[in-house]
C-alpha positions as CSV (number, residue, x, y, z in Angstrom):
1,X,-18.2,7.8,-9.8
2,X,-16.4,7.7,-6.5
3,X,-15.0,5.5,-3.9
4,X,-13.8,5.7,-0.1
5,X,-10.6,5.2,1.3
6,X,-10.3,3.1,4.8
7,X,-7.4,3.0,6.7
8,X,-7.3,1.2,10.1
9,X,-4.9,2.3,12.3
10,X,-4.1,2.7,16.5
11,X,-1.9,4.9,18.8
12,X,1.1,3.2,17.9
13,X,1.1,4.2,14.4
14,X,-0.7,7.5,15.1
15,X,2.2,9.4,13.6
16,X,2.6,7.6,10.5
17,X,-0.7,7.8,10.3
18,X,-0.9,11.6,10.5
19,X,1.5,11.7,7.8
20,X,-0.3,9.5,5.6
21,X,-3.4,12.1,6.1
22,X,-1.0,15.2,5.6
23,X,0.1,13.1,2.0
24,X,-3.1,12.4,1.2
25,X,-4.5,16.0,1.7
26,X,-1.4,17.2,-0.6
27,X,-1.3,14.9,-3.2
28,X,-4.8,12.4,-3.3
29,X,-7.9,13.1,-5.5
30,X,-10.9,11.7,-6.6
31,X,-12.6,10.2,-3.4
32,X,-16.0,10.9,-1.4
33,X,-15.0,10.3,2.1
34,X,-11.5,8.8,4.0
35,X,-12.8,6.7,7.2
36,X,-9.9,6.0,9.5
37,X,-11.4,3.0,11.9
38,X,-9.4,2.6,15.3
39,X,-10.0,1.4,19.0
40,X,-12.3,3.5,21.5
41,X,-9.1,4.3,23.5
42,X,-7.5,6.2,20.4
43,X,-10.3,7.9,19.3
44,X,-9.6,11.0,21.1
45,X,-6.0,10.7,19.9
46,X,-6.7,10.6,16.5
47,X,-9.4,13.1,16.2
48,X,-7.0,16.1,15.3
49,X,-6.6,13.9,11.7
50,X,-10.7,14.6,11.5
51,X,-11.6,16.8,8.2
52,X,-14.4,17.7,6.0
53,X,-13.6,14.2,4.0
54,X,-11.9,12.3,6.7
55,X,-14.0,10.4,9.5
56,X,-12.8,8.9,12.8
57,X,-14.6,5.8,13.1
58,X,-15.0,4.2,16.5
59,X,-13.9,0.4,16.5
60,X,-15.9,-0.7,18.7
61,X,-19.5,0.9,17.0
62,X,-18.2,-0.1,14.1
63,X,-17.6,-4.1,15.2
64,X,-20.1,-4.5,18.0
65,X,-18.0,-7.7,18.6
66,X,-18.1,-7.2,22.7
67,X,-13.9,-7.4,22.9
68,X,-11.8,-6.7,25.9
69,X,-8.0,-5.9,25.8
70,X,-6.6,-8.4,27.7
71,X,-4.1,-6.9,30.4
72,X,-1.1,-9.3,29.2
73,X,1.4,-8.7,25.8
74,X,3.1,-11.6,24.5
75,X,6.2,-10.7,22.1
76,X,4.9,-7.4,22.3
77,X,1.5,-7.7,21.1
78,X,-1.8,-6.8,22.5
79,X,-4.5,-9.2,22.7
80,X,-7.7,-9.5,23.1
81,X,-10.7,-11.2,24.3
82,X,-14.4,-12.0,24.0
83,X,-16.6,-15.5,25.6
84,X,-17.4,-16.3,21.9
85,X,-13.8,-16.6,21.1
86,X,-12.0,-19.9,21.2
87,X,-9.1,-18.2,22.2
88,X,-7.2,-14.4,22.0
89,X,-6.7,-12.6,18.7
90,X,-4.3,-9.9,18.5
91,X,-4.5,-6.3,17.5
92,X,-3.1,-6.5,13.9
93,X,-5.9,-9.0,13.5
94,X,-8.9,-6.7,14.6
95,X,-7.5,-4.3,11.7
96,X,-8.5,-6.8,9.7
97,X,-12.0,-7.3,10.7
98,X,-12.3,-3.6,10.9
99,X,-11.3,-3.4,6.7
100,X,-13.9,-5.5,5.8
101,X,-16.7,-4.5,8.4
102,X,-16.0,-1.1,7.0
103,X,-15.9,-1.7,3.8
104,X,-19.8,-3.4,4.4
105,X,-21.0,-0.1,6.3
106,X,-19.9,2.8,4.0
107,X,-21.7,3.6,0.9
108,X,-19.6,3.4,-2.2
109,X,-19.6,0.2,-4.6
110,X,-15.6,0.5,-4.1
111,X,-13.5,1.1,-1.9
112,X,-9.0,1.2,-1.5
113,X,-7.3,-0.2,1.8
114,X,-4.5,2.8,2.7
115,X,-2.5,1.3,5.6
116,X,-1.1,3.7,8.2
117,X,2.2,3.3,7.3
118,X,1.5,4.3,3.2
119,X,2.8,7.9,2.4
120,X,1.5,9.7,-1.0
121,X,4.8,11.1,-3.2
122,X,3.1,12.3,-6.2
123,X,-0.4,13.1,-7.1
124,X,-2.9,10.1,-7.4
125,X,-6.6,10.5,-8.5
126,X,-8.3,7.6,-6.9
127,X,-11.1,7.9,-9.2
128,X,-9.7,5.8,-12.1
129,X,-10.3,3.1,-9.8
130,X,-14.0,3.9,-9.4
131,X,-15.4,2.3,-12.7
132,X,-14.3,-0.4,-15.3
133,X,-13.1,-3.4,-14.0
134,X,-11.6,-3.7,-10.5
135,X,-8.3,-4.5,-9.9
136,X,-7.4,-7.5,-7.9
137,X,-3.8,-7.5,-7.1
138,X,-1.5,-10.6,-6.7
139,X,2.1,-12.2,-7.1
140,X,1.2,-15.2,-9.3
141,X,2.2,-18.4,-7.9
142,X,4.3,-17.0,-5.2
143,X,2.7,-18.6,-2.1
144,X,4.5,-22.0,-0.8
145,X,5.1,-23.5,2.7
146,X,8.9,-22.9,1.9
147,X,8.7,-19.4,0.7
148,X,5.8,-17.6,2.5
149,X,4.5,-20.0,5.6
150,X,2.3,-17.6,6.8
151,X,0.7,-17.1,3.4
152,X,0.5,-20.4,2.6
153,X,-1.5,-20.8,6.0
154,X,-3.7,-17.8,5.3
155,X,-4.6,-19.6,1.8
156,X,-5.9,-22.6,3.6
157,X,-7.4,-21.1,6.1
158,X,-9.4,-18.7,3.4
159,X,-10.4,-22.0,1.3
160,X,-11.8,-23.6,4.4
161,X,-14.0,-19.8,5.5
162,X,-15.4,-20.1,2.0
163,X,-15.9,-24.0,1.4
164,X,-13.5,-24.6,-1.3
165,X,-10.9,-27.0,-1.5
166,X,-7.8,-26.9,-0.1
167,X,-5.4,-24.9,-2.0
168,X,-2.7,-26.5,-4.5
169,X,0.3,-24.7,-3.9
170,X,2.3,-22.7,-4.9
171,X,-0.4,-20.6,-4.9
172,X,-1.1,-16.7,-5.6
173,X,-0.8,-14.0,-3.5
174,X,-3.1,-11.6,-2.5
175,X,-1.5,-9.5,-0.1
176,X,0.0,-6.1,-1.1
177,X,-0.8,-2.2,-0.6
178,X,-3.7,0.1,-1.5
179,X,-6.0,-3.2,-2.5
180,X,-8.9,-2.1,-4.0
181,X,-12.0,-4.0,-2.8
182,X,-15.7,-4.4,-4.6
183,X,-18.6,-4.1,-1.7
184,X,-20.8,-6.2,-3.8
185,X,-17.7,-9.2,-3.7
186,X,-17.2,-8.6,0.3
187,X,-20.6,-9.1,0.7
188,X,-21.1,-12.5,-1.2
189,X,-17.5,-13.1,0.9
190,X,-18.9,-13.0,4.3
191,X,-22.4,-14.5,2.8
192,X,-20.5,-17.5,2.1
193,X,-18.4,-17.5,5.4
194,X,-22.1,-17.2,7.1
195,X,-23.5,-19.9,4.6
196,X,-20.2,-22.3,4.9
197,X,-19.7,-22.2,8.8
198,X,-23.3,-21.0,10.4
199,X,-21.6,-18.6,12.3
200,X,-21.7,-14.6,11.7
201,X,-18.7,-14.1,9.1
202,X,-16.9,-11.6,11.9
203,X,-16.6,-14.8,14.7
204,X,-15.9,-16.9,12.0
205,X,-13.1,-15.8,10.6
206,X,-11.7,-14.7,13.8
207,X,-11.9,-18.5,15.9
208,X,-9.8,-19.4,12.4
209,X,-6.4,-17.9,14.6
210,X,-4.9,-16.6,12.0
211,X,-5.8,-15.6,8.2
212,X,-5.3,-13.1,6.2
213,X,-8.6,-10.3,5.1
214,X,-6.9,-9.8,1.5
215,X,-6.1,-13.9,0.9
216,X,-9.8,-13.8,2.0
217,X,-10.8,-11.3,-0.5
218,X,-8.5,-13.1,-3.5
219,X,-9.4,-16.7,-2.8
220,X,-13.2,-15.6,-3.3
221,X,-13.1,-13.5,-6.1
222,X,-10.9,-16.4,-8.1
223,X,-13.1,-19.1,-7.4
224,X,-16.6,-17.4,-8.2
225,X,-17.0,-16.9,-12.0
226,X,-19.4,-13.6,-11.5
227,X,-17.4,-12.2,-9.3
228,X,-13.8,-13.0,-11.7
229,X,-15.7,-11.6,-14.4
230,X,-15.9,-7.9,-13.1
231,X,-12.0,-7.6,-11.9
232,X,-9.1,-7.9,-14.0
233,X,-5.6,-9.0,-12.6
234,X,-2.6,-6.7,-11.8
235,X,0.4,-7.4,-11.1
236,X,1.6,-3.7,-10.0
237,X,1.0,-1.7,-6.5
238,X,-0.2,2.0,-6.8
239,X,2.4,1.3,-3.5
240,X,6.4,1.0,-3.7
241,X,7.0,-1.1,-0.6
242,X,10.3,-1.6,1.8
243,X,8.7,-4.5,3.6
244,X,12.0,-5.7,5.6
245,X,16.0,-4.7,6.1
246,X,17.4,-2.4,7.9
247,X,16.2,1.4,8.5
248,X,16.6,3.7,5.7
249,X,18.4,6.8,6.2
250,X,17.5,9.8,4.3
251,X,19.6,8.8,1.1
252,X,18.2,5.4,1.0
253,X,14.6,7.3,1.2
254,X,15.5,8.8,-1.7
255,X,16.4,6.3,-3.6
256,X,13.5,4.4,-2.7
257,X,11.3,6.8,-4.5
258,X,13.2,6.6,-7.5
259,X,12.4,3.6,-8.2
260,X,8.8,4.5,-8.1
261,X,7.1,3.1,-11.2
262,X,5.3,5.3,-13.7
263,X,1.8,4.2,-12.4
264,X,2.7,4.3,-8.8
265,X,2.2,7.4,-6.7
266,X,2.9,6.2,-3.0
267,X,5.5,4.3,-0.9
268,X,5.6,1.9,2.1
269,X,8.4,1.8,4.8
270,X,7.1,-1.3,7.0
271,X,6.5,0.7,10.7
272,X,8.4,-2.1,12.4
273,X,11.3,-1.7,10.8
274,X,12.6,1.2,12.4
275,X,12.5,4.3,10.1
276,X,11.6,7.7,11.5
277,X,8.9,9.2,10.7
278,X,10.4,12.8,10.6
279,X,12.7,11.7,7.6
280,X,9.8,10.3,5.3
281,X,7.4,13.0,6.0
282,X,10.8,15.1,4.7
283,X,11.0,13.2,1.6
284,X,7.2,13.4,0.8
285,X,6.1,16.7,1.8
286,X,9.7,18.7,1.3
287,X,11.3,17.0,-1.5
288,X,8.5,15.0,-3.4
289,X,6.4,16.4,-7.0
C-alpha cells in the first residue's frame, strides 16, 4: 500500500519549499505521487520542483471556488474575494481548503500534509503510514481560551461545521506537522459540513472566518465512533518543530536536530520567524544522515 504527500505552498515560501522537495528526493520513501497545490500566479514559478512523482497542481482547477486577489494587504496578508463570500479570507486560509480538496481529488485511501516549511533530516519511509490504523495526532487537553485563543476558536468553530456541541474546554489539539489524513474520514467530514449547514463544505467552512482544517479533521474523527475506531492516538510528530523565538543561527540548527526523537525524521523552522533558508538547507543536505 501507498499514500500521497500534499503540500500547499505559494511564491513566498517557494524556496523553502524547493528545499523541502530537495529533502524529500534525498531522504523520503514509500509514496505514489507528491502534489504540491498553489495559486495560478505561482504555477510557472514552481514548476522547476515538477518530477516523475511530484505534480504542480493549479489552485484554482483544483478549487473551482471563483476567487479574486483582492488588490489591498492588511498586516501583510493577502486577501481574497468571491460574491458568495460573506466577507475576505486570507491566503493562509485557501491553503487550507486546498489540503482537504486535495486530499478528496487524489487517489490513495491516505494521505500526509508536508508544509512548505518541513525539511527531511534522516530517511523516512512513508509507507508505514499506509496501513494499520491511522494516526491522529494531538496535545491532550491543551486547548483553552487562556492558553491557545485561536485554537480554542478553531474548536468551536469545527463543532458548529459538523453539528456537535460546543466544545468543553480545555480541549485537545489537533494541529501539528506531517498529519496524516484518512480520505474515507474527509469525505464523511465535508458530507456532514454539506448535511449540517446546506451549503457546499468548501463555502461553508470558508464564511466561518476563521477555523482550523486539522481541528476540523480531529473534532470529526473523535466524535464519530466508526471513524475513532480505525485511528489510534499519538502524541509524537514525525516533525521536530521551532514554532516561535528568535532566528536560529547555524549552531542553534544544530542543536535543533539533536533533539530529534528516535521516530522523527524531519524538522520545522516556522518561515516567519526569520531563519535563512541557505543555513537549513546546509544542515539537512550537508551535515544531516
Amino acid at each position: 500500500m501507498s499514500l500521497s504527500l500534499i503540500t500547499a505552498s505559494y511564491r513566498r515560501d517557494l524556496e523553502s519549499c524547493r528545499l523541502l522537495c530537495d529533502s524529500m528526493d534525498r531522504f523520503v520513501t514509500g509514496y505514489s505521487t507528491h502534489y504540491l497545490v498553489v495559486p495560478r500566479e505561482d504555477v510557472a514559478l514552481f514548476a522547476a520542483l515538477a518530477g516523475p512523482k511530484r505534480v504542480i497542481v493549479d489552485e484554482d482547477e483544483l478549487l473551482q471556488a471563483g476567487l479574486t486577489q483582492l488588490p489591498i494587504k492588511w498586516k501583510g496578508r493577502t486577501y481574497f474575494w468571491a460574491p458568495w463570500l460573506g466577507r475576505p479570507i486570507f491566503g493562509w486560509h485557501l491553503q487550507q481548503l486546498r489540503k482537504i480538496a486535495m486530499t478528496l481529488a487524489q487517489p490513495q485511501a491516505r494521505v500526509m500534509h508536508v508544509d512548505s516549511d518541513n525539511c527531511f533530516v534522516r530517511p523516512f519511509d512513508v509507507s508505514r503510514f499506509a496501513s494499520g490504523p491511522v494516526p491522529l495526532f494531538l496535545d491532550p487537553g491543551a486547548v483553552t481560551d487562556a492558553r491557545l485563543p485561536d485554537h480554542a476558536t478553531w474548536l468551536r468553530n469545527a463543532h458548529a461545521l459538523l453539528g456537535l456541541q460546543a466544545p468543553v474546554l480545555p480541549g485537545d489539539d489537533y494541529v501539528g506537522q506531517m498529519i496524516v489524513w484518512d480520505r474515507a474520514a474527509v469525505t464523511a467530514m465535508t458530507e456532514r459540513i454539506e448535511a449540517v449547514t446546506g451549503q457546499p463544505w468548501l463555502r461553508a467552512i470558508a464564511r466561518t472566518g476563521t477555523f482550523s482544517e486539522y481541528m476540523l479533521y480531529g473534532a470529526m474523527v473523535a466524535n464519530d465512533r466508526a471513524l475513532m475506531a480505525r485511528h489510534e492516538i499519538v502524541h509524537e510528530s514525525p516533525c521536530l518543530t521551532y514554532w516561535d523565538g528568535a532566528a536560529l543561527d547555524g549552531a542553534a540548527l544544530r542543536a535543533l536536530a539533536k533533539k530529534l526523537g528516535p521516530g522523527q525524521s524531519a524538522i520545522a523552522v516556522q518561515s516567519f520567524i526569520g531563519t535563512p533558508v541557505e543555513l537549513i538547507r546546509q544542515l539537512a543536505l550537508h551535515e544531516a544522515a
